[in-house]
C-alpha positions as CSV (number, residue, x, y, z in Angstrom):
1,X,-65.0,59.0,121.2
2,X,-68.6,58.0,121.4
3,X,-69.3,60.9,123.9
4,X,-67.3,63.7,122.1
5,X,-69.3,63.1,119.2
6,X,-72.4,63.5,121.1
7,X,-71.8,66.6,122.6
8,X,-70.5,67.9,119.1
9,X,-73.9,66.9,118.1
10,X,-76.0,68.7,120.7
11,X,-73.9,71.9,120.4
12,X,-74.8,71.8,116.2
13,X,-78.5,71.1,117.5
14,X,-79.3,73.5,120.1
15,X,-77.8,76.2,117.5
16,X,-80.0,75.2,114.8
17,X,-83.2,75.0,117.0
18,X,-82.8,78.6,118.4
19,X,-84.6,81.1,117.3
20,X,-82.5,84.2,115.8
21,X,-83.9,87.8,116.7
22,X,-80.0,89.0,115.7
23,X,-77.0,87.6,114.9
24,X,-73.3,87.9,115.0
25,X,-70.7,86.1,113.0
26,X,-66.9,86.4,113.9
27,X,-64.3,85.2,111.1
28,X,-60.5,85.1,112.0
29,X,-57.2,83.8,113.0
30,X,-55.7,82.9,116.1
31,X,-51.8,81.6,117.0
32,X,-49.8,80.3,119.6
33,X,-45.8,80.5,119.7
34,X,-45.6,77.3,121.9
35,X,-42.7,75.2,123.5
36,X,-43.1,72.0,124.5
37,X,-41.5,69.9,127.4
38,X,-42.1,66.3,128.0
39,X,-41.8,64.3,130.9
40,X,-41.7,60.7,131.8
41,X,-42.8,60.5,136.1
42,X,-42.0,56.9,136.0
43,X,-39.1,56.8,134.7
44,X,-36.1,58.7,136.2
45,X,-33.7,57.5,134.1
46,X,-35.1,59.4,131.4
47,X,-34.2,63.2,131.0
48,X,-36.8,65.8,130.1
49,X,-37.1,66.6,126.7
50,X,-37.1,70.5,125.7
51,X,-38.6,71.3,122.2
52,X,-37.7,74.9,121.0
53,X,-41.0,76.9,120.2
54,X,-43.4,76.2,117.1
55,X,-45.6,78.2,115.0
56,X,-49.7,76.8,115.3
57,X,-51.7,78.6,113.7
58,X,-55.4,78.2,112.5
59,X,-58.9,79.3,111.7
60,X,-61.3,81.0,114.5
61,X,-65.0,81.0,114.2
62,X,-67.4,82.3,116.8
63,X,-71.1,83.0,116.3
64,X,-73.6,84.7,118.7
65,X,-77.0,83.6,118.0
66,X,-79.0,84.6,121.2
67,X,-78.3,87.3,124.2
68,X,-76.5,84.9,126.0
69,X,-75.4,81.9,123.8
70,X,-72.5,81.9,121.6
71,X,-70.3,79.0,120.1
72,X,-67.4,79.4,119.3
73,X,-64.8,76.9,116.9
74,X,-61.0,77.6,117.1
75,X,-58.5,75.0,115.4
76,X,-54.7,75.0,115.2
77,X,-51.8,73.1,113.6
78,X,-48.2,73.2,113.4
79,X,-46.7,74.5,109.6
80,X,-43.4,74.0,110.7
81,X,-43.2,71.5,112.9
82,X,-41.6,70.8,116.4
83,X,-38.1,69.0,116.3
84,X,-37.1,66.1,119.4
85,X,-33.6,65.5,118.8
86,X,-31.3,62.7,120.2
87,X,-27.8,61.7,119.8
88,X,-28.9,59.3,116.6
89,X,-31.5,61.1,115.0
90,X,-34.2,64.4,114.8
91,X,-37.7,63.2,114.8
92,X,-40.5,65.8,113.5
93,X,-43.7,66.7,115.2
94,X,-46.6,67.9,113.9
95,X,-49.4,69.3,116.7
96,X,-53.0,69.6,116.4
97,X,-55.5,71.2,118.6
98,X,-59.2,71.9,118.3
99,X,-61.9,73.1,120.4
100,X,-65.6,73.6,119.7
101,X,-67.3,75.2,122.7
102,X,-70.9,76.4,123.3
103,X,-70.1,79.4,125.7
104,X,-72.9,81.0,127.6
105,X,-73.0,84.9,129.5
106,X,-73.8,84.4,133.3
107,X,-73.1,88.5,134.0
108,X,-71.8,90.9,131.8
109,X,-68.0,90.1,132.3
110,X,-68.5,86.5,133.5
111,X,-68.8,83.5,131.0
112,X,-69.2,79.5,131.5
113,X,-68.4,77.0,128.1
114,X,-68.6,73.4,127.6
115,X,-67.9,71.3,124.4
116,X,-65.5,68.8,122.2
117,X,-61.9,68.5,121.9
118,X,-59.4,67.1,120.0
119,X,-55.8,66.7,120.4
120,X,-53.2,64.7,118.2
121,X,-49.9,64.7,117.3
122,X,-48.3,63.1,114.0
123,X,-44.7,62.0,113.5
124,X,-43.0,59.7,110.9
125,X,-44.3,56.1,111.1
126,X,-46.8,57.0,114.1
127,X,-49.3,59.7,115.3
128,X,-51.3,59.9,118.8
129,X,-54.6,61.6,118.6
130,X,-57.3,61.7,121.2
131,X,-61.0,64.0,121.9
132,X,-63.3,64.4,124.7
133,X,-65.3,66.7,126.7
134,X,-64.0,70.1,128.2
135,X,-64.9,73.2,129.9
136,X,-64.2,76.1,131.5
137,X,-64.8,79.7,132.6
138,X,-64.2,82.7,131.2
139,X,-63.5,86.6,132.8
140,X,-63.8,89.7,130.6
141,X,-62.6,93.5,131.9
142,X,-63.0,96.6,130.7
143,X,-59.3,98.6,131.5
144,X,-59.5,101.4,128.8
145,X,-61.8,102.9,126.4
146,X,-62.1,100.1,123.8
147,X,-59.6,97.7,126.1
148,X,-60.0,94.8,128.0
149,X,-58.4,92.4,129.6
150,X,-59.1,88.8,129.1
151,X,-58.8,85.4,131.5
152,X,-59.9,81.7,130.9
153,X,-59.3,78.6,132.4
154,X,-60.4,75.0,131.5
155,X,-60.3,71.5,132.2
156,X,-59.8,68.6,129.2
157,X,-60.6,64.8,129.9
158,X,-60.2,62.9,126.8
159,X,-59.6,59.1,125.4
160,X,-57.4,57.9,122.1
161,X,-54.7,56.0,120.6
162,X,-50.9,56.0,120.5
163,X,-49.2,54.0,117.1
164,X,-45.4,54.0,116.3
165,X,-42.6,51.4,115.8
166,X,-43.8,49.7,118.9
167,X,-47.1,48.7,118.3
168,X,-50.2,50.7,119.3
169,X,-51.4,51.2,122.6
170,X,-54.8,53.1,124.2
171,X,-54.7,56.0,126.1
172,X,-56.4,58.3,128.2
173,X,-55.5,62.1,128.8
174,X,-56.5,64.5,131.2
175,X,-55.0,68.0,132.2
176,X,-56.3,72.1,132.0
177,X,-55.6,75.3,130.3
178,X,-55.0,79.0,131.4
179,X,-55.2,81.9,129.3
180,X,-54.4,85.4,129.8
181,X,-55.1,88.3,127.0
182,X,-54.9,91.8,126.7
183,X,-57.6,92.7,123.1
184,X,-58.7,95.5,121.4
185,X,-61.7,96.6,119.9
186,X,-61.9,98.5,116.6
187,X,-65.9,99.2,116.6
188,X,-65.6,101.3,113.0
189,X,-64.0,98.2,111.6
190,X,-65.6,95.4,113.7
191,X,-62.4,94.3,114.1
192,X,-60.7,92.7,117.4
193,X,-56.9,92.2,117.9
194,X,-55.6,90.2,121.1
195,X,-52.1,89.1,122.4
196,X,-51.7,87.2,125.7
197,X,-49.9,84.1,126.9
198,X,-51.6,80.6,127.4
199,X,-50.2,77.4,129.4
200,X,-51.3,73.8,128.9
201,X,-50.3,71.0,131.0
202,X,-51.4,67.7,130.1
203,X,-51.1,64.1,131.8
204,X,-51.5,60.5,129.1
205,X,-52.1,57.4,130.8
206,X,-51.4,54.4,128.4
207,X,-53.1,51.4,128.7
208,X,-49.6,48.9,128.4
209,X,-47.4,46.5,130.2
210,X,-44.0,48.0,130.1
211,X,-43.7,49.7,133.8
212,X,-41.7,52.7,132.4
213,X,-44.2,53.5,128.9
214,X,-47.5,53.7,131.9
215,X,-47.5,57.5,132.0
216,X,-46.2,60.5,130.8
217,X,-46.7,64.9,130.9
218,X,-46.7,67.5,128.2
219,X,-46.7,71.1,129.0
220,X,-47.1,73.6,126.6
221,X,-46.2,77.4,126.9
222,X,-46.1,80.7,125.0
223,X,-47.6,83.8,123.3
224,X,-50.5,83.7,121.3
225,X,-52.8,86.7,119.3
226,X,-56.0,86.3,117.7
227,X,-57.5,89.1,114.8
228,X,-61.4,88.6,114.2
229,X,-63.8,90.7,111.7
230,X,-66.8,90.8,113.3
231,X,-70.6,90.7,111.1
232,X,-73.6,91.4,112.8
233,X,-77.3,91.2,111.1
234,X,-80.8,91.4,112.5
């Protein structure tokens, strides 16, 4: 935890301390219609769980404040949320999932970032919530007049804590992301509408006894769109 909040920190810094010859200021709000499948590799008595799709949905914020240097803040979370069902009972998930990335323009259509993230889930009587460092790269191509096509792939290592019925346990988490979108660029409105697809796999390693409870995957899969009203100033 102590190293997420330091890079959170140096990402707020270096904005502040750079100097501003124009600027641009992206306000909006991205989705993803997810499922969810989970799956215990030590167990094989256990069957994989299937969750139908849920709704997250939250705030983007991106802000260019040099020629090559952007950040950008995107945060979502379940309104409705996912339902794991058994033969006794329906328990209800919430999801979480934030990123804040400092992003930074090697060639015109090729992009590196690096930054925080936090991941958590909440359920009744317990909630599992870890953060830690990510990063990635990032492909933009023109395919049509105001068209392009959009690709992104990342890596996540992060550390937290697991609490239900059963006590509480520490964990560590590790896994990637893959992206795909196809956006749009209204420059009379300064307005930018995406849809695409996006994939996340991820792998928790618990710190506990029981031989079965060790580890476990989540993968999560489905359509997403983004709409962003762009604000430039000099």
């Amino acid at each position: 935890m102590k190293l997420f909040k330091i890079i959170i920190y140096s990402i707020l810094t270096f904005i502040i301390s750079s100097s501003l010859y124009a600027s641009d200021l992206g306000i909006g709000v991205s989705g993803w219609y997810a499922d969810w499948k989970m799956y215990n590799p030590d167990n094989p008595n256990d069957k994989t769980i299937k969750m139908d799709p849920a709704f997250c949905i939250g705030p983007s914020i991106s802000y260019q404040f040099a020629q090559s240097w952007s950040t950008t803040l995107v945060a979502l979370f379940t309104p409705s949320p996912y339902e794991m069902s058994d033969v006794y009972s329906t328990t209800k998930i919430r999801r979480y999932d934030s990123d804040l990335v400092l992003n930074y323009q090697l060639v015109r259509y090729l992009k590196i970032f690096f930054g925080g993230k936090y991941l958590g889930f909440t359920f009744k009587n317990g909630k599992h919530h870890g953060a830690g460092p990510g990063g990635g790269i990032g492909l933009t191509i023109p395919v049509i007049d105001n068209f392009y096509f959009l690709g992104n792939v990342s890596g996540l290592y992060l550390w937290g804590n697991h609490k239900d019925n059963d006590g509480s346990k520490d964990f560590t988490e590790y896994g990637y992301n893959a992206s795909v979108q196809l956006a749009y660029y209204a420059a009379s409105a300064g307005l930018t509408t995406s849809i695409g697809y996006r994939y996340q796999f991820i792998k928790s390693r618990y710190d506990t006894d029981d031989p079965y409870g060790k580890k476990d995957e989540h993968t999560f899969k489905g359509f997403t769109f983004l709409i962003v009203k762009s604000f430039h100033w000099e």
